[in-house]
C-alpha positions, 0 to 999 in steps of 0.5 A: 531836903527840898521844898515841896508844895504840891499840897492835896484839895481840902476834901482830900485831907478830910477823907484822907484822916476822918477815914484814918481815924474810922479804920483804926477805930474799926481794927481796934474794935474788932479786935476788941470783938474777937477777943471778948465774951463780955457784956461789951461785946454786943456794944462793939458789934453794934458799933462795927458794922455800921462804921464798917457801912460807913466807911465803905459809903466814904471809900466810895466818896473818896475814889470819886473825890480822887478821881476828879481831884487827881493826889499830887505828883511826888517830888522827883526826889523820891525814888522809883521803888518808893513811888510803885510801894507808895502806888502798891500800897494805896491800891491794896489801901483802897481795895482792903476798904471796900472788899472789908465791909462788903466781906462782913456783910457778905459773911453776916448774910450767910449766916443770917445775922442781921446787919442793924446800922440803927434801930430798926435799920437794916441792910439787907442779905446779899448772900443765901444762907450757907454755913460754909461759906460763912465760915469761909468769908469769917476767915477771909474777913479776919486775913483782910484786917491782918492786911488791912492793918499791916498796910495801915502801919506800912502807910504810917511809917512811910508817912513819918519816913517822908515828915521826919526823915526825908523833910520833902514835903510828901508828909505835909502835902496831906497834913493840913496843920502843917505849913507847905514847905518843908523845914 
């Protein structure tokens, strides 16, 4: 157990858990989309796709904000293969949140559905109509969440591994409610 300091820029741990919560929100209802032939359906969809367009808009903003506020380094205490999955899941993190959206935006355009964000707002189709390749990105779209999902977990153990177990300070470094060394 080492202390650890390196704590990540505010507008970094705002990003970092507003979006947290937005994603898990967004499995859960489309999870909830998938498995409904009620009356709530409708009030889910019109609640995904524009928090879909929303997160994408916050990924945008969140690998602009990484780029000018680099993550801090880990603490040398952690280990080669947990420093390239940590690497390899913010990458395939990163990806799953711009390629989700923009596949369920791709997908509703080839097959004309209209993507309302609020009344009268909408975006416009960015694929031709083809029932194909509707079908096609539908699945591409469900294997994303899957990955998307599992990812998040894997990111959620990892954090509590570090907060719980290891105490380095890696779980704070993101955790603004907590203090900056480890106890």
């Amino acid at each position: 157990m080492t202390a650890y300091a390196a704590r990540f820029p505010i507008l970094s741990r705002l990003l970092h858990w507003l979006m947290a919560a937005m994603i898990l929100a967004m499995l859960f209802i489309g999870i909830g989309m998938v498995a409904t032939v009620s009356k709530r359906y409708e009030l889910l969809v019109s609640i995904h796709r524009p928090l879909g367009i929303a997160i994408l808009i916050l990924v945008v903003v969140r690998l602009v904000n990484r780029c000018l506020n680099p993550p801090p380094a880990l603490p040398d205490t952690v280990p080669p293969v947990q420093r390239w999955a940590a690497k390899a899941s913010h990458i395939v993190l990163y990806a799953s949140m711009v390629a989700m959206p923009l596949v369920g935006w791709g997908m509703l355009s080839a097959e004309r559905y209209p993507i309302v964000l609020y009344g009268p707002l909408q975006l416009p189709s960015i694929l031709p109509h083809n029932v194909a390749l509707y079908a096609w990105l539908r699945s591409l779209h469900t294997y994303l969440a899957y990955l998307l999902f599992f990812t998040f977990l894997a990111h959620f153990g990892a954090a509590l591994f570090h907060g719980l177990i290891r105490r380095d300070g890696v779980f704070e470094s993101m955790a603004s409610w907590r203090s900056r060394a480890s106890k």
